[in-house]
C-alpha positions in Angstrom: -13.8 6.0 -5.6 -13.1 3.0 -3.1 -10.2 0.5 -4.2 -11.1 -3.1 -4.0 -7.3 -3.0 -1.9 -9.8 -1.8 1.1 -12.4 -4.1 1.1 -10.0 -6.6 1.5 -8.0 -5.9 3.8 -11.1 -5.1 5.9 -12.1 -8.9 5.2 -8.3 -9.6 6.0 -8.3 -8.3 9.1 -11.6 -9.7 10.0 -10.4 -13.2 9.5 -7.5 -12.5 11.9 -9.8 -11.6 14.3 -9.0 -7.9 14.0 -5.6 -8.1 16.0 -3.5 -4.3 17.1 -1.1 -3.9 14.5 2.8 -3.4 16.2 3.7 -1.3 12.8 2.0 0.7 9.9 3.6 1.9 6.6 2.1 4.1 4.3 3.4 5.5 1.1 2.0 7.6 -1.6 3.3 8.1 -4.9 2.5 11.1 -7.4 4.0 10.8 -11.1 1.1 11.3 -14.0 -1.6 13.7 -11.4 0.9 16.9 -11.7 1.9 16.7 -15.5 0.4 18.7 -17.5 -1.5 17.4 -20.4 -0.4 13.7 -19.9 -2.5 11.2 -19.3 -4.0 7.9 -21.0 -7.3 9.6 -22.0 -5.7 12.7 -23.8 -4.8 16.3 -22.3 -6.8 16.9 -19.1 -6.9 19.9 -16.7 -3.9 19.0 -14.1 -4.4 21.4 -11.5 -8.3 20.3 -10.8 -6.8 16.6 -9.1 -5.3 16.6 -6.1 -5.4 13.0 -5.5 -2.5 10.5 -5.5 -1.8 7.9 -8.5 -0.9 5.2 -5.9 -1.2 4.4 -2.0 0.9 1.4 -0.6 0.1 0.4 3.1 2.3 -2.2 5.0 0.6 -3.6 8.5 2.8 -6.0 10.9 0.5 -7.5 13.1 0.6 -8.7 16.8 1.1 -12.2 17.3 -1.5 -15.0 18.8 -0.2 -17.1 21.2 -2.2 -20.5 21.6 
């Protein structure tokens, strides 16, 4: 499943004309996928997710110069 988070950054970058970013920051966080039997929707099978429960990216662009 595709966050709406890429889509828009995507229309982001677009607008900015689609400058070379200088830096890129990515962090992952895992705190419900690995529990056992927690979960909002009841007890679940941890060990057949391997997926993240949250992805932060940071992106410091080039500058234009008019």
């Amino acid at each position: 499943m595709i966050d709406i988070g890429v889509k828009m950054l995507d229309a982001s970058l677009y607008r900015m004309g689609y400058r070379e970013p200088n830096v890129v920051l990515g962090i992952t966080h895992q705190q419900v996928g690995h529990q056992k039997d927690v979960g909002l929707l009841g007890k679940w099978k941890y060990e057949n997710y391997t997926v993240a429960d949250m992805l932060l990216v940071g992106l410091r662009l080039q500058m234009v110069h008019l």
